[in-house]
MIMARNU-867847 format. One record per residue: residue number from 1; chain; x, y negated, z of N, C-alpha, C in turn. Coordinates in steps of 0.001 Angstrom, whole numbers. Last residue first. Example, Ala and Ser with C-alpha at 12.3 -4.5 7.8 and 13.67 -1.06 7.14 Angstrom:
2
[2 A [12850 2250 7080] [13670 1060 7140] [12900 -30 7870]]
[1 A [13190 5690 7800] [12300 4500 7800] [13200 3300 7800]]
This chain:
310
[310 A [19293 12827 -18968] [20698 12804 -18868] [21587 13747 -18525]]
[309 A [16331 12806 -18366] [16829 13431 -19456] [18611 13298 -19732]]
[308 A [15850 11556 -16342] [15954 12636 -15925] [16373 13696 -17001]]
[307 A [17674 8387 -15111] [16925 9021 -15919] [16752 10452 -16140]]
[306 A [16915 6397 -11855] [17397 7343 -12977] [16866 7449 -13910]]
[305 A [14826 4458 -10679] [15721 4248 -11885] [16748 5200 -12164]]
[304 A [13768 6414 -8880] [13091 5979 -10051] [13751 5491 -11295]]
[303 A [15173 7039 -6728] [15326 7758 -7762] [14378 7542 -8726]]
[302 A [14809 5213 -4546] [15516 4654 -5621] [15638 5314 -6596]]
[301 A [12869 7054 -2865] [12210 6100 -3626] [12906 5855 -5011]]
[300 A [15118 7973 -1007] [14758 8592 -2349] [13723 8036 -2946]]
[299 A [15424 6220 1053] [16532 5695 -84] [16182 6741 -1348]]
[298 A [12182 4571 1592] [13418 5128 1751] [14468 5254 1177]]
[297 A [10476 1122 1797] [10914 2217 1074] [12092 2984 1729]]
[296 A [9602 -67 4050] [8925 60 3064] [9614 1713 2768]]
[295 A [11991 -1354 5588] [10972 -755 6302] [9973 471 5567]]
[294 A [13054 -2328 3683] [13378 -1834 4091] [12659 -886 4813]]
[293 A [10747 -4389 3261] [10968 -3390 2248] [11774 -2340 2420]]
[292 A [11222 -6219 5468] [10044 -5533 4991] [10286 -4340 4391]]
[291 A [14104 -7506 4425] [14225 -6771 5844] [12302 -6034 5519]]
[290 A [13263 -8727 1844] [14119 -7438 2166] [14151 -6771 2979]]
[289 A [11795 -10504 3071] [11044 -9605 2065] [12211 -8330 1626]]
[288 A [13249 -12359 4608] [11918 -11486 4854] [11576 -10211 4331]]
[287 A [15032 -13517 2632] [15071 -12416 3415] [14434 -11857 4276]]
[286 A [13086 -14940 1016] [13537 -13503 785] [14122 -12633 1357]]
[285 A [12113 -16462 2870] [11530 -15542 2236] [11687 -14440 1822]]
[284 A [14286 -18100 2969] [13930 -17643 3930] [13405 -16104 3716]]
[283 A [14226 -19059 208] [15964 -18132 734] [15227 -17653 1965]]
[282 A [12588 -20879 323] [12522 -19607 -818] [13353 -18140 -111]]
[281 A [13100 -22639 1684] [12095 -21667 2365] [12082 -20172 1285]]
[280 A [15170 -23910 -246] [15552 -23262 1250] [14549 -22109 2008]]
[279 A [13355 -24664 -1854] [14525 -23486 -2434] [14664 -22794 -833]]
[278 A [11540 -26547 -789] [10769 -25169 -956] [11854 -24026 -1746]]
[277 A [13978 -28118 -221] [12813 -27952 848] [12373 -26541 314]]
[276 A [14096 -28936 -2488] [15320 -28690 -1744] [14851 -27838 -915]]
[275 A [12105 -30176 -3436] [12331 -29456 -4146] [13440 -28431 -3271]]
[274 A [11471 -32289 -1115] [10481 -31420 -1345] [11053 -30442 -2685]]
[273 A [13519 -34019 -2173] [13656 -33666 -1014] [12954 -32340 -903]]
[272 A [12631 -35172 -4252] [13671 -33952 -4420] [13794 -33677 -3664]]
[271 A [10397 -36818 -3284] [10094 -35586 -4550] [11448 -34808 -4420]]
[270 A [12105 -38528 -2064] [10974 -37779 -1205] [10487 -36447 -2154]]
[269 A [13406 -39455 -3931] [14261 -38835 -3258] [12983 -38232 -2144]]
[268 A [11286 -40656 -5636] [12075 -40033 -5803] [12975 -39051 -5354]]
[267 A [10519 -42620 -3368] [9762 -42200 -3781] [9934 -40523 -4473]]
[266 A [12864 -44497 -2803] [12150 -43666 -1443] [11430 -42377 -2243]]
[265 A [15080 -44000 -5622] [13910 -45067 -4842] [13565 -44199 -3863]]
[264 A [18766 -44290 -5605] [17451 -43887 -5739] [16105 -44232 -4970]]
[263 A [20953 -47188 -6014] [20142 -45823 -5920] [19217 -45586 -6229]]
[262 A [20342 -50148 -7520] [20902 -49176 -6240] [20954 -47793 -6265]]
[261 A [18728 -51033 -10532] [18896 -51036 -9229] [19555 -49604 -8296]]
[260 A [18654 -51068 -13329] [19412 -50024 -12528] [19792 -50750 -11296]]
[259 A [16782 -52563 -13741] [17490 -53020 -14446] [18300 -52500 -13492]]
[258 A [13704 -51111 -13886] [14564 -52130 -12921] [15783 -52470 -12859]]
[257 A [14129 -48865 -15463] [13290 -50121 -15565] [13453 -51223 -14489]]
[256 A [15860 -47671 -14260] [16267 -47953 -16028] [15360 -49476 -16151]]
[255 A [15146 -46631 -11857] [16590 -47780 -11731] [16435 -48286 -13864]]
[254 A [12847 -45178 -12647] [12688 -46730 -11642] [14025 -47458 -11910]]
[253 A [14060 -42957 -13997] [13124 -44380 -14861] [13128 -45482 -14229]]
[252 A [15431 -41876 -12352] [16588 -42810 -13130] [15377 -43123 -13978]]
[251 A [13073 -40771 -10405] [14439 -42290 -10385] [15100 -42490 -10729]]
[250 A [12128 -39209 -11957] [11466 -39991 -11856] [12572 -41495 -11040]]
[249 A [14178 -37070 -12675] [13713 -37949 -13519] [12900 -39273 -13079]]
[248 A [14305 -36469 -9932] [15470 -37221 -10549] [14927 -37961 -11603]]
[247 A [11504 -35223 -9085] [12318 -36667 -8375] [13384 -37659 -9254]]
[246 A [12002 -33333 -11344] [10838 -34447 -11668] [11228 -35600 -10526]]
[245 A [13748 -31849 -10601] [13949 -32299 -11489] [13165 -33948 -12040]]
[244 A [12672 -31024 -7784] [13676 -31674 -8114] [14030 -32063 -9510]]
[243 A [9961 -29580 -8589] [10206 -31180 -7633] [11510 -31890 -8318]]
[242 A [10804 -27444 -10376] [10609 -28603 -10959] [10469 -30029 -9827]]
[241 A [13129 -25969 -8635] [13718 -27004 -10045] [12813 -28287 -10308]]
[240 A [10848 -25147 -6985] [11826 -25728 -6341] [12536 -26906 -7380]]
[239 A [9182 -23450 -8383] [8541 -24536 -7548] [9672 -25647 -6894]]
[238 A [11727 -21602 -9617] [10838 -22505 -10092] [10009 -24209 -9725]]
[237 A [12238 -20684 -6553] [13063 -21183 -7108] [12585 -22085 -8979]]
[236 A [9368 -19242 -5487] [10188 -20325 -5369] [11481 -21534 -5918]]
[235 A [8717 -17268 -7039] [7746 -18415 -6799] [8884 -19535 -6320]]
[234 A [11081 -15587 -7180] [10406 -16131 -8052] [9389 -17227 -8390]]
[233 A [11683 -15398 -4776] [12409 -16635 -5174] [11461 -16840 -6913]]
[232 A [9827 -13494 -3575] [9666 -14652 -3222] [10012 -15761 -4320]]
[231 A [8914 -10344 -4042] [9996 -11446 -5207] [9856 -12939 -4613]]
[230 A [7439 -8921 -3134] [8523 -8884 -3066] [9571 -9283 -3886]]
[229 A [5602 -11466 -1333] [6686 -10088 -657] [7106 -9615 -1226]]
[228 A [5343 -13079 -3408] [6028 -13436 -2182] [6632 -12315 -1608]]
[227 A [3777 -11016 -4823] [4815 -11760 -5659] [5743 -12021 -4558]]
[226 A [1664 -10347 -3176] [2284 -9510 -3564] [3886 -9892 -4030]]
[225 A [539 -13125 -3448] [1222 -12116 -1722] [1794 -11390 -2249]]
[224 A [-449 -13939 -5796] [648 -14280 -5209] [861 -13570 -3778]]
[223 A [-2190 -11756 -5769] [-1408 -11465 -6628] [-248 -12427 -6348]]
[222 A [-3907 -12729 -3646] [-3342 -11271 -3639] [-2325 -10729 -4366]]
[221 A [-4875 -14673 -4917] [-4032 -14955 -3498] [-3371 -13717 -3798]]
[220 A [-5870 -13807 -6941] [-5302 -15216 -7413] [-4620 -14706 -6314]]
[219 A [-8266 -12780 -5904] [-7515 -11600 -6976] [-6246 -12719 -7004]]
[218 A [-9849 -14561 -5071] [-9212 -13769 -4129] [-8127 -13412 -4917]]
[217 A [-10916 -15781 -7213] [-9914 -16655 -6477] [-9285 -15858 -5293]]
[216 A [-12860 -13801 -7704] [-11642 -14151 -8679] [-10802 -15047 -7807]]
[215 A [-14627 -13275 -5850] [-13655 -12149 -6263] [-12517 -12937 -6902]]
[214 A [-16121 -15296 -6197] [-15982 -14936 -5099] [-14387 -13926 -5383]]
[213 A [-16696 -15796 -8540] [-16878 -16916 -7980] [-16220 -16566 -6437]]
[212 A [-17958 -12578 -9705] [-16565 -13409 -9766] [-15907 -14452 -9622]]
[211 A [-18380 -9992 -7974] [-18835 -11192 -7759] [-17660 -12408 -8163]]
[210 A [-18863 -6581 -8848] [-17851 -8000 -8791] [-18495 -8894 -8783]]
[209 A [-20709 -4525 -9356] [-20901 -4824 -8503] [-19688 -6184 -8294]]
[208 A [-22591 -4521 -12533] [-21681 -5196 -12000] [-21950 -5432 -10669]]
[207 A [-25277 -2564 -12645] [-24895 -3623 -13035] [-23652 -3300 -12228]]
[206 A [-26025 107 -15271] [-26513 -215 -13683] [-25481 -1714 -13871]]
[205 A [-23465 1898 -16859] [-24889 2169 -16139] [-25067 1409 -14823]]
[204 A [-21539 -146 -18806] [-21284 931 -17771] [-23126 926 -17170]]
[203 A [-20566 1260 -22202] [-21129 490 -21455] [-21124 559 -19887]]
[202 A [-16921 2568 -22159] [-18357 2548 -22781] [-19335 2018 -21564]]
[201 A [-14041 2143 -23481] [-14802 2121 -22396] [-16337 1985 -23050]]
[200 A [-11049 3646 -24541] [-12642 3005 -25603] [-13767 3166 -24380]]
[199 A [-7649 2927 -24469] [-9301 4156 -24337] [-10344 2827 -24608]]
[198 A [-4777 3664 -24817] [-5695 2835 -25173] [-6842 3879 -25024]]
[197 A [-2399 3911 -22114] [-2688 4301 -23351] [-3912 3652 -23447]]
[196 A [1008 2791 -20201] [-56 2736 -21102] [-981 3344 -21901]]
[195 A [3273 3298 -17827] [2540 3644 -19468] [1489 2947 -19578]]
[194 A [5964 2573 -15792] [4274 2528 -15750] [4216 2420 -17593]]
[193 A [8022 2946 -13164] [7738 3670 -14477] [6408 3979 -14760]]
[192 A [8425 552 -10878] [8183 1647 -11308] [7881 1844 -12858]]
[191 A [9372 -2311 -10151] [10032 -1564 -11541] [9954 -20 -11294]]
[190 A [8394 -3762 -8375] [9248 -2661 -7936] [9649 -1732 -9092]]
[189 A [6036 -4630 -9844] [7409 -5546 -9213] [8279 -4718 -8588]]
[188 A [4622 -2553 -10518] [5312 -3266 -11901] [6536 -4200 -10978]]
[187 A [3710 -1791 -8951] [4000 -914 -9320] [5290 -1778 -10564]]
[186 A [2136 -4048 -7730] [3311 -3411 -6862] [3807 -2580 -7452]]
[185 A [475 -4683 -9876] [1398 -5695 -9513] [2565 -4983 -8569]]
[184 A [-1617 -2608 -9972] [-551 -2731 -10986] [859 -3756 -10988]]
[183 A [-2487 -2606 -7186] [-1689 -1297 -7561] [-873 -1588 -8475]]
[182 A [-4090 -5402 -7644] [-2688 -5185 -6574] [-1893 -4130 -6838]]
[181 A [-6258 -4376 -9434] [-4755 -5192 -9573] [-3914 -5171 -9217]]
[180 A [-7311 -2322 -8033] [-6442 -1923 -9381] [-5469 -3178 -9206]]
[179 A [-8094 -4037 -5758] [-7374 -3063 -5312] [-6559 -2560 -6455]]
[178 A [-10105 -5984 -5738] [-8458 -6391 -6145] [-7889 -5170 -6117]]
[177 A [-12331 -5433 -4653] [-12060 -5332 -6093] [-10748 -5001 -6756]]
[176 A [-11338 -5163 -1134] [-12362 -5475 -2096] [-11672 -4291 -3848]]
[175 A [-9506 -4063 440] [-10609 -3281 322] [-11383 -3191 -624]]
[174 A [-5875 -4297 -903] [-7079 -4677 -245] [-8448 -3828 -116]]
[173 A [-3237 -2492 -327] [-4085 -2554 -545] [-5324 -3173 -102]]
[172 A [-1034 -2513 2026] [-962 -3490 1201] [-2559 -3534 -69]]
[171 A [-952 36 2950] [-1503 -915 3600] [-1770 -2158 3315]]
[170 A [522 1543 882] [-1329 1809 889] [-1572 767 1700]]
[169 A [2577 2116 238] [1987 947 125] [1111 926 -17]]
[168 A [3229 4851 -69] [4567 3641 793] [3740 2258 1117]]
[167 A [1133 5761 -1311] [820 5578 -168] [2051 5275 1010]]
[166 A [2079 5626 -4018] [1071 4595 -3764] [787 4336 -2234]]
[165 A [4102 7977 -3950] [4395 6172 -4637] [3398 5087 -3795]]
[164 A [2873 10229 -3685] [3710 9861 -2834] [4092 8577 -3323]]
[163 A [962 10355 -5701] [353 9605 -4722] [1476 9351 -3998]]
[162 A [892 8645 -8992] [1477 9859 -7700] [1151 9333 -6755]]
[161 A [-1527 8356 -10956] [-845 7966 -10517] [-349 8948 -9392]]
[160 A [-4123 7098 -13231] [-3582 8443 -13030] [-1770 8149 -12568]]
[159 A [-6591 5493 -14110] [-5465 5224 -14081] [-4893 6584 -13122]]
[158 A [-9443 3353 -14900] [-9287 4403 -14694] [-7573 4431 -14773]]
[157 A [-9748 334 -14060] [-10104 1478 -12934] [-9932 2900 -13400]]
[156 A [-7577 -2161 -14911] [-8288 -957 -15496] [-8374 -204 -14248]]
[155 A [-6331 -4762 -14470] [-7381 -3696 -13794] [-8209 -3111 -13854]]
[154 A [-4889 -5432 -16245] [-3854 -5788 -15073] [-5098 -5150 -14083]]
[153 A [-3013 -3850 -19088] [-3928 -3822 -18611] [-4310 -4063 -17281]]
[152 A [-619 -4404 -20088] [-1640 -4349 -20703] [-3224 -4850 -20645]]
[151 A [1718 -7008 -19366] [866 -6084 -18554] [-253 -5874 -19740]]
[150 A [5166 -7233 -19739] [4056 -7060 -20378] [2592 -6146 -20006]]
[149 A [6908 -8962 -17328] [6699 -7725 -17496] [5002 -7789 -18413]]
[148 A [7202 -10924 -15193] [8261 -10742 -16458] [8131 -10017 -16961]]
[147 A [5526 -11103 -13105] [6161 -10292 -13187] [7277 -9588 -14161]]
[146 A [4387 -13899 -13720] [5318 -13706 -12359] [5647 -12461 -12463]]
[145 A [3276 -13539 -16118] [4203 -14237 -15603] [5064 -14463 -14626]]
[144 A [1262 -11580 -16226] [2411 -11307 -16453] [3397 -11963 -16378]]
[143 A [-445 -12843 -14172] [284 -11313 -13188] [1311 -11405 -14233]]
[142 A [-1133 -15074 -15204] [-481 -15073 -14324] [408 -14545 -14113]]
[141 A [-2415 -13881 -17703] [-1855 -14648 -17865] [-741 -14680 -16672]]
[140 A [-4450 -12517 -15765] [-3870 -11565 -16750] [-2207 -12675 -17225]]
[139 A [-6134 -14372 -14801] [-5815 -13806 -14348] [-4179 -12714 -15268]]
[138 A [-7293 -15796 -17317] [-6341 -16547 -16453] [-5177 -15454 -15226]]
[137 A [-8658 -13897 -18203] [-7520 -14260 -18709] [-6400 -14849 -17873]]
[136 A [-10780 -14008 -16382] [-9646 -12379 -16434] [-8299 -12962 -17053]]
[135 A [-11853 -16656 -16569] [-11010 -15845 -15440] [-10161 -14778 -15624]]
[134 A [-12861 -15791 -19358] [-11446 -16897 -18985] [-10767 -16303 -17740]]
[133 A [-14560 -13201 -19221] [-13424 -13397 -20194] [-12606 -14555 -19657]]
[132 A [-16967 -13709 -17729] [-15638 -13589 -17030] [-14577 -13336 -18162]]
[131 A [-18605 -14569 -20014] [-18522 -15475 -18470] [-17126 -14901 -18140]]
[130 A [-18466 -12395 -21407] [-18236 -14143 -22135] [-18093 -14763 -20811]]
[129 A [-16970 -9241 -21579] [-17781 -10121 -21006] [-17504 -11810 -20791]]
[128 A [-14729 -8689 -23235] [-16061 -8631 -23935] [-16928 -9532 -23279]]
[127 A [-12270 -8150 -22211] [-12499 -9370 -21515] [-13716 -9576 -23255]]
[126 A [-11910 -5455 -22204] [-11133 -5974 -20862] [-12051 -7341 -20613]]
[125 A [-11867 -5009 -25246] [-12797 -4408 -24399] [-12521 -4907 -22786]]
[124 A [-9043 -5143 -26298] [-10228 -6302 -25822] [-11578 -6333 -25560]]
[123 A [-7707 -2835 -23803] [-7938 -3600 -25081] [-8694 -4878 -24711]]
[122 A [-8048 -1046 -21572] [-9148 -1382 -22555] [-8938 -2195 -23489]]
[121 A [-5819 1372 -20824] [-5561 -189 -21333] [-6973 314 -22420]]
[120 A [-5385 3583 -18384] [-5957 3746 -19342] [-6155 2173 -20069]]
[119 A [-1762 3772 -16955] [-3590 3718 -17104] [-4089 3653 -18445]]
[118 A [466 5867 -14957] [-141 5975 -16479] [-1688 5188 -16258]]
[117 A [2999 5777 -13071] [1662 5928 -13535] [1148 5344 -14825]]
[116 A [5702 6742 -13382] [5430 6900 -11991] [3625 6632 -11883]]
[115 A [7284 9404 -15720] [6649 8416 -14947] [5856 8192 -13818]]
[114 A [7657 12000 -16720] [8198 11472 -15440] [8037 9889 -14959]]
[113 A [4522 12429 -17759] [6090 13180 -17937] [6604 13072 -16236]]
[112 A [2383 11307 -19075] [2647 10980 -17764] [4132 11061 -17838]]
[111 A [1003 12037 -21158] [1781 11579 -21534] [2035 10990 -20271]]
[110 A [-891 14172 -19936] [-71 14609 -21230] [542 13856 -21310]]
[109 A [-2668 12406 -18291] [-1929 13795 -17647] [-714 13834 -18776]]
[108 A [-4176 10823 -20017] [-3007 10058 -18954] [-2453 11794 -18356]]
[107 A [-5464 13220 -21451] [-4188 12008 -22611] [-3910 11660 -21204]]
[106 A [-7093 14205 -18963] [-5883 14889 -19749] [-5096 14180 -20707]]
[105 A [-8686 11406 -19251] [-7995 11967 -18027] [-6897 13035 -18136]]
[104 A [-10525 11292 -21466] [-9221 10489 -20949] [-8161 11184 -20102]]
[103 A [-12439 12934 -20933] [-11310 13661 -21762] [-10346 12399 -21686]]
[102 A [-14237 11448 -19578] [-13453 12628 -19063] [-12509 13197 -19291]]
[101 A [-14622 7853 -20330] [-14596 9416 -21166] [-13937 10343 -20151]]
[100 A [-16091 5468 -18139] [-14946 6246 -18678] [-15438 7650 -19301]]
[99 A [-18486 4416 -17208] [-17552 3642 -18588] [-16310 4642 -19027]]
[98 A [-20300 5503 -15513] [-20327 5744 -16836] [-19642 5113 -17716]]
[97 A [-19394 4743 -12636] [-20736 3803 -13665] [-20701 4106 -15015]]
[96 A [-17388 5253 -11461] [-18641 6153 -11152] [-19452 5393 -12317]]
[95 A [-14217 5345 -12116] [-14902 4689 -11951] [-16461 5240 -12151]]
[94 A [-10972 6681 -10902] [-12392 7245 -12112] [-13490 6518 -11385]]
[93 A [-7796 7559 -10442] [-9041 6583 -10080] [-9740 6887 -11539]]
[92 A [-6517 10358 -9831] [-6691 9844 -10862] [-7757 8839 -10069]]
[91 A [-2928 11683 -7957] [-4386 11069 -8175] [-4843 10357 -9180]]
[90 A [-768 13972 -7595] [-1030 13060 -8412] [-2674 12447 -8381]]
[89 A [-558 15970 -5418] [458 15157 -5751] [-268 14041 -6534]]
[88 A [-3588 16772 -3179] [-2530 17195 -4563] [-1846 15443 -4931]]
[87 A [-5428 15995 -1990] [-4342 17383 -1427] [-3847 17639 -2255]]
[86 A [-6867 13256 -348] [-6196 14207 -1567] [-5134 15271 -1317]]
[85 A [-7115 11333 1650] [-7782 13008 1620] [-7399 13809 428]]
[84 A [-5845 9360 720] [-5411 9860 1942] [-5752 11487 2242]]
[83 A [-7242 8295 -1422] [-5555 8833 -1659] [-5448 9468 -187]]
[82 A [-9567 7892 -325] [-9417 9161 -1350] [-8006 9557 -1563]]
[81 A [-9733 5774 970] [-9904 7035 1497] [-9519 8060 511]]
[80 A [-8856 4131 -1091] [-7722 4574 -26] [-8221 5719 746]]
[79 A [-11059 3665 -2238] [-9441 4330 -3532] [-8805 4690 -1891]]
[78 A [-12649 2643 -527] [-13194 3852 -762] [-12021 4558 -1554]]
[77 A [-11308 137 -334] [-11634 905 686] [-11902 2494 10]]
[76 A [-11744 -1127 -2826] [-10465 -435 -2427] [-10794 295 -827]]
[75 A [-14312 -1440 -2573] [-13944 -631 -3582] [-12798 -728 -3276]]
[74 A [-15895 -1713 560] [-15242 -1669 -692] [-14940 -723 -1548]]
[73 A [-17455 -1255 2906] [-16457 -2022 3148] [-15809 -2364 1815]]
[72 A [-21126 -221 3412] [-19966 -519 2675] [-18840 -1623 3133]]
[71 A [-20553 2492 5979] [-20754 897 5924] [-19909 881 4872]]
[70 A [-19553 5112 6555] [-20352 4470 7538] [-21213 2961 6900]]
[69 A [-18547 6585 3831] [-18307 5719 4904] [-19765 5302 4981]]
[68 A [-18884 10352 2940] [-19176 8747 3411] [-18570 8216 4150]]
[67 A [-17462 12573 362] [-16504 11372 1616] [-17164 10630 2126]]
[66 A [-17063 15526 -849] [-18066 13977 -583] [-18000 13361 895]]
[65 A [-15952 17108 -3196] [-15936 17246 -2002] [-16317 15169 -1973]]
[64 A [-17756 19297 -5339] [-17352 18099 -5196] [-17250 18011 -3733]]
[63 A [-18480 22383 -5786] [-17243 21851 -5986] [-16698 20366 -6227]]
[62 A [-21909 21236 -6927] [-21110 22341 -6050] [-19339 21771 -6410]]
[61 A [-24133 18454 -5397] [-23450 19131 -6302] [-22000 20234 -5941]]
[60 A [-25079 17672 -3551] [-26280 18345 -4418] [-25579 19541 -5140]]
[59 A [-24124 15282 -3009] [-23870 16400 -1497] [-24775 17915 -2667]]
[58 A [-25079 13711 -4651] [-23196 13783 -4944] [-23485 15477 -3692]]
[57 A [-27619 13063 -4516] [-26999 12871 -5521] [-25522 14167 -5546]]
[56 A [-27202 12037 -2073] [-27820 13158 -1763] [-27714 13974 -3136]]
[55 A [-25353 9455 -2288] [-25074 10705 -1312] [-25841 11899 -1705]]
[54 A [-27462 8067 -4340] [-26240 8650 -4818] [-25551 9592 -3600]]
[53 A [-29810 6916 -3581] [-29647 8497 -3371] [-28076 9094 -3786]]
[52 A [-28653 3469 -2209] [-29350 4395 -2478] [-29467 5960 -2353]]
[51 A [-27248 2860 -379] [-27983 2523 27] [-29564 3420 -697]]
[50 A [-23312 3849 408] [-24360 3491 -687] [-25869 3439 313]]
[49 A [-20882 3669 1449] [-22145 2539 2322] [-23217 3366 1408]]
[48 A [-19241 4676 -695] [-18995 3855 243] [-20104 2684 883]]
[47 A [-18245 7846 -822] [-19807 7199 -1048] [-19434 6065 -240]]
[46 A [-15809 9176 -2981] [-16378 8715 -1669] [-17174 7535 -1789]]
[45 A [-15303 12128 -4061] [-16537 11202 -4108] [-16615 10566 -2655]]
[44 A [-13016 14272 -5879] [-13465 13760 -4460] [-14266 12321 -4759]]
[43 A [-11574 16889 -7256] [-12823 15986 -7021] [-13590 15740 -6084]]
[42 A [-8814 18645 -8447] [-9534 18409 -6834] [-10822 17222 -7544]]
[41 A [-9062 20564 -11070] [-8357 19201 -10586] [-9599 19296 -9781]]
[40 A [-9530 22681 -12207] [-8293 22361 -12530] [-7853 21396 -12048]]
[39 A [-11803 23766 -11490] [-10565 24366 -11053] [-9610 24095 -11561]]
[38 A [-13376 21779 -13934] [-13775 22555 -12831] [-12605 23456 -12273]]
[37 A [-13329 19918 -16172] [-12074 19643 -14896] [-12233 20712 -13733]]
[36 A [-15198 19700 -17355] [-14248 19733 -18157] [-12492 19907 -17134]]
[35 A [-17499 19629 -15972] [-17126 20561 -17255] [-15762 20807 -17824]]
[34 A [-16448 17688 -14340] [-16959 19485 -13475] [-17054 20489 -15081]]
[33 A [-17060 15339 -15527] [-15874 15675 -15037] [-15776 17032 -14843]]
[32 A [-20152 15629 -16538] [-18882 15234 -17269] [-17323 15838 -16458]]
[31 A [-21431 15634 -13969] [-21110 16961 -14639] [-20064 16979 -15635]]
[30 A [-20111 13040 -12850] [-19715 14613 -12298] [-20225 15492 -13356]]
[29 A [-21734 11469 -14673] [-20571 11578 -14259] [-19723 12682 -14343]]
[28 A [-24233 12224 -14427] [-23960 12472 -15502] [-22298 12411 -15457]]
[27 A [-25046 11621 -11475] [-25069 12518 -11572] [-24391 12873 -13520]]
[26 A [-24144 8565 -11575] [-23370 9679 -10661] [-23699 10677 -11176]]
[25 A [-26116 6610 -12733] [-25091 7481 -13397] [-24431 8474 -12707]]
[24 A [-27958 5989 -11160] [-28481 6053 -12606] [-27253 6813 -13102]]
[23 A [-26767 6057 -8130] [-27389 7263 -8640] [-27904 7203 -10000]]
[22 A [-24679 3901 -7278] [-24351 4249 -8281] [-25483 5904 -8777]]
[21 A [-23678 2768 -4239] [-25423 2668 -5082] [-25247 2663 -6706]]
[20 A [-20801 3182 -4943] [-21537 2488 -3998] [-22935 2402 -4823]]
[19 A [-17705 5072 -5228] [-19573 4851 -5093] [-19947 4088 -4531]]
[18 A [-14657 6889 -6754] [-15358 5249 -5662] [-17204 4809 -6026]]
[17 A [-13265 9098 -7158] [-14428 8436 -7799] [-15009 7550 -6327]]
[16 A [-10372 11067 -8029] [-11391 10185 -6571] [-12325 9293 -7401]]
[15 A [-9050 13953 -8771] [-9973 12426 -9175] [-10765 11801 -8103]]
[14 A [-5747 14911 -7929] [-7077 14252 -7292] [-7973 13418 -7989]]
[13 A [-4004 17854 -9427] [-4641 16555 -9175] [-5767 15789 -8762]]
[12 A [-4024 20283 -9991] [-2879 19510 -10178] [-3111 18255 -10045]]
[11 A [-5430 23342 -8936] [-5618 22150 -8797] [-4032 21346 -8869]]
[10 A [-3967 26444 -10218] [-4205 25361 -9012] [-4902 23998 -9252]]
[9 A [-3583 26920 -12595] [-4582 27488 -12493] [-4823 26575 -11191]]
[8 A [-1440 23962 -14822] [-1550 25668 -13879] [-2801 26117 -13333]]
[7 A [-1339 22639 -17804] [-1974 22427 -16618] [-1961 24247 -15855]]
[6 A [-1265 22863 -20664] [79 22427 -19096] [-495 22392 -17958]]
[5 A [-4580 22442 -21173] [-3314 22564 -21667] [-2042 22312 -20904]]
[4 A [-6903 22854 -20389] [-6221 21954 -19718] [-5329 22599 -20166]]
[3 A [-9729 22157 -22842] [-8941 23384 -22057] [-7702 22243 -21583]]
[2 A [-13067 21508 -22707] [-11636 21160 -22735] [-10798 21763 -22145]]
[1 A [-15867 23676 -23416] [-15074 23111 -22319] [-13666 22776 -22824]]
């Protein structure tokens, strides 16, 4: 058995494990975790709809506490029941289909400290699969662009996090898939204190429940909502330069090639108009997205940007 090194005799943390018709692996799972985690960390299983035995599977086993929903609704559905029923500070997401090592879970404990979460970065293990390798990319490409911020890993399911952080903004969580992403996008646009470490995912048992014709153009909206609420001008003030730049350019070609006629053409000044246009809604936005956040966060949240070694 892996000994939990720093770790106190209490339970110091929630693994929530998200299910849905997962019985080829559930049961190898849990014993994996229960060997190596038995009184040292809460374990919670919530069965979301499943159809198969994985409930009878999971209800079988001793010191797992087992969550159904009524109806599958999701895989962020089932991360939110679990942050809510957790009775310890820090939660770990742990994906039921046999891709994660157990002994991960103490490396994100050990190099946590005072950060706000730690995931586990697959590498190019992330995007092995040849069909969804572009999408992810595309995806991945995005989140780090609008967040100025080097994302390893933009939805790794295994990942070890506080819960008083995640549940300022649990409502912001979707049900579906998106749910890692969205976590890493709100964590990263609010300049929480987020790690990294590299793990070695292993096949996963049973298929792919993501539908990525379906899923991926969601993951797209969610990651701009996130951006809008709470960086508007970032989308905006971009979307804004280039109209306007591209109006101007585009009517000092009409007056160059028209042997600098008058002003500017209808055409032109309709393109900068529309640049002017989406700065102003930008400014709206943002003060939306302050008066929100207000709402959001308290004023001991801000103790993130300290430092605690000072």
């Amino acid at each position: 058995m892996l000994e939990m090194k720093g770790l106190k005799p209490q339970p110091m943390l929630t693994i929530i494990v998200p299910t849905f018709n997962e019985e080829a692996s559930i049961s190898s799972v849990l014993s994996g975790l229960l060997s190596r985690y038995r009184g040292h960390a809460e374990i919670i299983v919530v069965n979301d709809g499943s159809t198969d035995r994985t409930a009878e599977i999971v209800s079988g086993t001793k010191d797992v506490l087992l969550i159904s929903h009524k109806r599958n609704f999701g895989y962020g559905a089932a991360i939110k029941t679990g942050i809510i029923e957790a009775s310890c500070d820090l939660v770990c997401f742990f994906d039921a289909d046999g891709q994660h090592d157990p002994d991960d879970i103490l490396r994100l404990y050990q190099v946590l400290e005072d950060s706000d979460m730690v995931v586990g970065s697959r590498g190019k293990a992330a995007f092995r699969n040849v069909i969804r390798a572009p999408g992810r990319l595309i995806l991945y490409l995005l989140a780090n662009c609008l967040v100025e911020t080097h994302i390893a890993d933009l939805n790794s399911g295994l990942r070890l996090l506080r819960r008083d952080v995640i549940m300022r903004y649990l409502h912001l969580l979707p049900d579906g898939f998106s749910a890692s992403t969205t976590t890493t996008m709100i964590f990263m646009s609010r300049k929480y204190s987020v790690k990294y470490i590299d793990i070695v995912p292993k096949l996963r048992k049973g298929k792919s429940k993501v539908k990525q014709w379906k899923d991926g153009p969601t993951t797209i909206m969610l990651i701009l909502r996130i951006l809008l609420l709470f960086n508007p001008m970032r989308f905006f003030f971009p979307l804004s330069a280039f109209f306007t730049l591209l109006g101007g350019t585009y009517g000092a070609y009409k007056m160059y090639i028209h042997g600098g006629m008058p002003g500017l053409s209808v055409g032109s000044l309709l393109v900068i108009f529309i640049g002017l246009l989406s700065f102003l809604i930008g400014l709206v936005c943002d003060q939306i997205s302050a008066l929100r956040l207000e709402k959001q966060e308290d004023p001991a949240s801000f103790s993130r940007y300290k430092r605690e070694d000072l």
